[in-house]
MARGU-690233 format. One record per residue (C-alpha): residue number from 1; residue in three letters; chain; x, y, z. Coordinates in steps of 0.2 Angstrom, whole numbers, plus 5000, padded with zeros to 4 digits. Example, Ala and Ser with C-alpha at 12.3 -4.5 7.8 and 13.67 -1.06 7.14 Angstrom:
<site num="1" residuo="Ala" cadena="A" east="5062" north="4978" up="5039"/>
<site num="2" residuo="Ser" cadena="A" east="5068" north="4995" up="5036"/>
END
This chain:
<site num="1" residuo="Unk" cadena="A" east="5456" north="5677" up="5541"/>
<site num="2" residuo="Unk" cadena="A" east="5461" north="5680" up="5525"/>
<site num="3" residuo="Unk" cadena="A" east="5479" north="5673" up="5527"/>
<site num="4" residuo="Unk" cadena="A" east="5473" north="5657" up="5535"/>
<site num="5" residuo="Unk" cadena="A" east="5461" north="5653" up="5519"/>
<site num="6" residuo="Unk" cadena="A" east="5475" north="5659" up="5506"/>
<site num="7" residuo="Unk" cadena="A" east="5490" north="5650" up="5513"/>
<site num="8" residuo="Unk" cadena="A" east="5480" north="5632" up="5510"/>
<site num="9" residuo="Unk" cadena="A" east="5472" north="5636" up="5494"/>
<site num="10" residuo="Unk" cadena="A" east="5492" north="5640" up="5488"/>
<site num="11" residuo="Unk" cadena="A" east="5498" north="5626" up="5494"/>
<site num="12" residuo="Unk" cadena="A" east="5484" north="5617" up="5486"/>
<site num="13" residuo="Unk" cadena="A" east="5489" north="5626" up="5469"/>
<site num="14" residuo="Unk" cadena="A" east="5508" north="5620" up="5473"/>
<site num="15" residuo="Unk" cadena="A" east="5505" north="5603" up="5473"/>
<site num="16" residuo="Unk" cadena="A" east="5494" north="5602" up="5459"/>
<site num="17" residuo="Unk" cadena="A" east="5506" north="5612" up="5448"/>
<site num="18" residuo="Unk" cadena="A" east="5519" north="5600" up="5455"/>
<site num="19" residuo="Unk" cadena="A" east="5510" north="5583" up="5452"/>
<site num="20" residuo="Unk" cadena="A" east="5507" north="5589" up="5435"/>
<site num="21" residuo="Unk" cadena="A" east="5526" north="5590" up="5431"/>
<site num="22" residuo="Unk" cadena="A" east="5529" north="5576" up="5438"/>
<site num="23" residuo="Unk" cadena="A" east="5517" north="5566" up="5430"/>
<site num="24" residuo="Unk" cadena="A" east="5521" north="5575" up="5410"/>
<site num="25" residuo="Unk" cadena="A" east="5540" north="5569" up="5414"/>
<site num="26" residuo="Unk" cadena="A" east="5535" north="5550" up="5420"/>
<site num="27" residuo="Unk" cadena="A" east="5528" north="5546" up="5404"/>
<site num="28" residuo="Unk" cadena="A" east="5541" north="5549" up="5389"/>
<site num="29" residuo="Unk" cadena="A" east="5539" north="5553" up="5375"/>
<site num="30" residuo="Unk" cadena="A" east="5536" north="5542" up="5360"/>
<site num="31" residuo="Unk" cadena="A" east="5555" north="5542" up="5347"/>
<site num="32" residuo="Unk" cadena="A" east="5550" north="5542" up="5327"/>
<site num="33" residuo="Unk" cadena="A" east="5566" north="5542" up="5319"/>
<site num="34" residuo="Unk" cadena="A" east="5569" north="5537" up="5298"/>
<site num="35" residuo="Unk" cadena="A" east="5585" north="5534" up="5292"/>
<site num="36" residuo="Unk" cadena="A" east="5592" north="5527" up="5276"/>
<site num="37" residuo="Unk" cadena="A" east="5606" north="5518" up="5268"/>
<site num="38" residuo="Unk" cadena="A" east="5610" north="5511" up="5251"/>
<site num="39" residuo="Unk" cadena="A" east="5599" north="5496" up="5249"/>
<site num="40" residuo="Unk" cadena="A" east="5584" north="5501" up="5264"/>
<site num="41" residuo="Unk" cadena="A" east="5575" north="5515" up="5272"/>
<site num="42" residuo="Unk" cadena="A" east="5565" north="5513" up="5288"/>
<site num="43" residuo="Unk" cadena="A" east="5556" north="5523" up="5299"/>
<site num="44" residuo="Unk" cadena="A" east="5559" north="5516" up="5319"/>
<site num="45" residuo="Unk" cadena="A" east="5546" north="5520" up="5331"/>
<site num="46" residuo="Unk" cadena="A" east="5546" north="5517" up="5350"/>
<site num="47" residuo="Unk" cadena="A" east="5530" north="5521" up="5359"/>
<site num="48" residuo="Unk" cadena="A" east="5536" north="5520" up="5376"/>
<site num="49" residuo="Unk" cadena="A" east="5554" north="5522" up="5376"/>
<site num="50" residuo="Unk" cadena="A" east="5559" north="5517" up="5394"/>
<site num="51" residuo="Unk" cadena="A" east="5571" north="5504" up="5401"/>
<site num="52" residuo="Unk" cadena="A" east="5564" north="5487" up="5400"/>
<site num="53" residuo="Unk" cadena="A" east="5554" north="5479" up="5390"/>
<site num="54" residuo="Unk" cadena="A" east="5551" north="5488" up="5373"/>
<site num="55" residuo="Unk" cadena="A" east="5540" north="5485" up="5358"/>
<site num="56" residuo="Unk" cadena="A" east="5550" north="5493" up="5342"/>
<site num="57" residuo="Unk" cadena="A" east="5541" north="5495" up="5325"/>
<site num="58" residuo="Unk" cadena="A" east="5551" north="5497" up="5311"/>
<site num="59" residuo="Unk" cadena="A" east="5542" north="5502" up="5294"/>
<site num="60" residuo="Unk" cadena="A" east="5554" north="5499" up="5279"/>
<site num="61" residuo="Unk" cadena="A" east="5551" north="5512" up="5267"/>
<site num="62" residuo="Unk" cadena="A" east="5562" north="5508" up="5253"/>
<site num="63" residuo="Unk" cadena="A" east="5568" north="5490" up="5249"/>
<site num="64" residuo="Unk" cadena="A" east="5561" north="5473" up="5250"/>
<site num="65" residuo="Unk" cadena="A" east="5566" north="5468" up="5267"/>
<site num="66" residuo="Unk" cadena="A" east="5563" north="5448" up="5273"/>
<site num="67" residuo="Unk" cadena="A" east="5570" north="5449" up="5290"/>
<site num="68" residuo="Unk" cadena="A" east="5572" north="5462" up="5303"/>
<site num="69" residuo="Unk" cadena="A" east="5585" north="5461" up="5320"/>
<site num="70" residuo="Unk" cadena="A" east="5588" north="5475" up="5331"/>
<site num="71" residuo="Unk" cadena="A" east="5601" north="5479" up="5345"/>
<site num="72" residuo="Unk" cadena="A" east="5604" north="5492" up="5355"/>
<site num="73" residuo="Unk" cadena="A" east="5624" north="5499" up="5362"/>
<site num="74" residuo="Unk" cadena="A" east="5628" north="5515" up="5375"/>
<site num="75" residuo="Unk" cadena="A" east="5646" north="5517" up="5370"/>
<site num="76" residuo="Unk" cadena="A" east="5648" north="5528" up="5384"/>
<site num="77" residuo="Unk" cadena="A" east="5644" north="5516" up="5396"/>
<site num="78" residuo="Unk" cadena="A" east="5650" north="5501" up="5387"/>
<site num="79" residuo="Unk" cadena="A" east="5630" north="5492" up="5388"/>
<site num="80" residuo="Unk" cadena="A" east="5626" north="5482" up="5372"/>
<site num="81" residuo="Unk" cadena="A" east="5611" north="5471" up="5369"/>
<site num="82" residuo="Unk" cadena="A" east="5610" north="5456" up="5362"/>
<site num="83" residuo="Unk" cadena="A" east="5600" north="5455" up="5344"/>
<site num="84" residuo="Unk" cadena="A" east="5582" north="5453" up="5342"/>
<site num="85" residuo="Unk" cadena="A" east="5571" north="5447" up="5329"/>
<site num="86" residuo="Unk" cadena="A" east="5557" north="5458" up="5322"/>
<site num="87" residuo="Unk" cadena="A" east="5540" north="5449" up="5317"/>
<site num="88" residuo="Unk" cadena="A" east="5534" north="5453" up="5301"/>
<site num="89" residuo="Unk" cadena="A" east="5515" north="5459" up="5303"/>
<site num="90" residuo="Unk" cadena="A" east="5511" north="5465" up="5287"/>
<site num="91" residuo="Unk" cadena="A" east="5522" north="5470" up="5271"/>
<site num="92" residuo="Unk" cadena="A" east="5534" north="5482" up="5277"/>
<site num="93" residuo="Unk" cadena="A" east="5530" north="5483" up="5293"/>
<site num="94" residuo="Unk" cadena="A" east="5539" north="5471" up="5305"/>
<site num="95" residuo="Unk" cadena="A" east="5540" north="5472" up="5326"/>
<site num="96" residuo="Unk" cadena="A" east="5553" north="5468" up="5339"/>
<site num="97" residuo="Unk" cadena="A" east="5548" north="5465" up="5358"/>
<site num="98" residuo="Unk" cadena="A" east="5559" north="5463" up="5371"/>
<site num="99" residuo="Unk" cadena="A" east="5571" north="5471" up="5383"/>
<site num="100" residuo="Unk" cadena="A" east="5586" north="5481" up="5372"/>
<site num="101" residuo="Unk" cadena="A" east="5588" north="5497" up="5383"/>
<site num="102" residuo="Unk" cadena="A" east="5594" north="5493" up="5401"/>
<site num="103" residuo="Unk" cadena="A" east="5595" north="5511" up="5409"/>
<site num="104" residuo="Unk" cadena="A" east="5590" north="5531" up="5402"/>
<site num="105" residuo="Unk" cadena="A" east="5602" north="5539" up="5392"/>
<site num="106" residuo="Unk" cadena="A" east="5607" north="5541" up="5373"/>
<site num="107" residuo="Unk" cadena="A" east="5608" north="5523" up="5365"/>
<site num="108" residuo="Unk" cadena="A" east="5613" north="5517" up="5346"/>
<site num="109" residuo="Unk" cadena="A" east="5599" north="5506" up="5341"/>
<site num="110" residuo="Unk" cadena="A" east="5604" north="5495" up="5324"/>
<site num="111" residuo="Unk" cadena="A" east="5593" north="5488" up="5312"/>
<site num="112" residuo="Unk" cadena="A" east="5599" north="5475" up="5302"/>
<site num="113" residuo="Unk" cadena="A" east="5589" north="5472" up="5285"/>
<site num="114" residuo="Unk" cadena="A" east="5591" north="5457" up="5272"/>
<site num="115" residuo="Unk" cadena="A" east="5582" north="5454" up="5258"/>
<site num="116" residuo="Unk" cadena="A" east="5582" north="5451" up="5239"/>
<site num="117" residuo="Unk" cadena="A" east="5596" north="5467" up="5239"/>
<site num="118" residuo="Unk" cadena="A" east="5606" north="5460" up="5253"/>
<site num="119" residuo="Unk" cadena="A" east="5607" north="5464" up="5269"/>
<site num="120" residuo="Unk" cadena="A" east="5614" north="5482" up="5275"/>
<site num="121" residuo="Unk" cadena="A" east="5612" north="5486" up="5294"/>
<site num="122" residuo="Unk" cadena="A" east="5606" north="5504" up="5300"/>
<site num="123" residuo="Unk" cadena="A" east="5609" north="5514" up="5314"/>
<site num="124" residuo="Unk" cadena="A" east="5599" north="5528" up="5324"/>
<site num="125" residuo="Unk" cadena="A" east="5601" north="5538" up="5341"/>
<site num="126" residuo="Unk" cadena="A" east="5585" north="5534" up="5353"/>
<site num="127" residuo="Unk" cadena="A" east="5585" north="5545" up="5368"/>
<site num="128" residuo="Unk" cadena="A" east="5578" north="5534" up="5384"/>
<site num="129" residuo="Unk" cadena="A" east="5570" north="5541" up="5396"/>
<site num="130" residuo="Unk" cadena="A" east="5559" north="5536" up="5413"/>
END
């Protein structure tokens, strides 16, 4: 009797353990990366880094940037994106939407800057995941 009331509640324990893994993995986690170059600094942040549609917020933290692009490549696969301008939505803080990663994996994503100081284009890694 035992044995027919344990084997369902372990089972029961299984899947729950099982659904909560899968469901930690589905949702990735959010990339914060800074980097900094000679005339600009900006933090990059993706909420939901994913293939697809993306929403990118770059806060520049040094520099007086005007204009914001972005782009994305995967050397090892040969992908590139083309360039997409970022909206300015307060001082500093501008926002790209759209589609700049096309499958998981390890991508370079550029931010180009120009402002009064020039323009100078950035580079950080953004792991993608499901």
């Amino acid at each position: 009797m035992r044995l027919k009331i344990a084997l369902p509640a372990a089972a029961l324990v299984v899947a729950a353990v099982a659904l909560f893994v899968v469901g930690r993995s589905a949702s990735a986690e959010p990339v914060h990366v800074s980097t900094t170059g000679t005339r600009y600094a900006a933090t990059v942040s993706i909420a939901d880094p994913a293939p697809g549609r993306v929403t990118v917020e770059v806060k520049v933290d040094k520099g007086d940037a005007d204009s914001v692009a972005l782009s994305a490549v995967m050397p090892e696969m040969g992908h590139a994106t083309p360039e997409l301008t970022a909206t300015e939505r307060e001082p500093g803080r501008f926002l790209g939407e759209g589609e700049l990663f096309s499958m998981t994996g390890v991508w370079e994503l550029s931010i180009r800057l120009d402002g009064p100081a020039g323009e100078e284009e950035l580079a950080v890694k953004a792991l993608i995941t499901e």
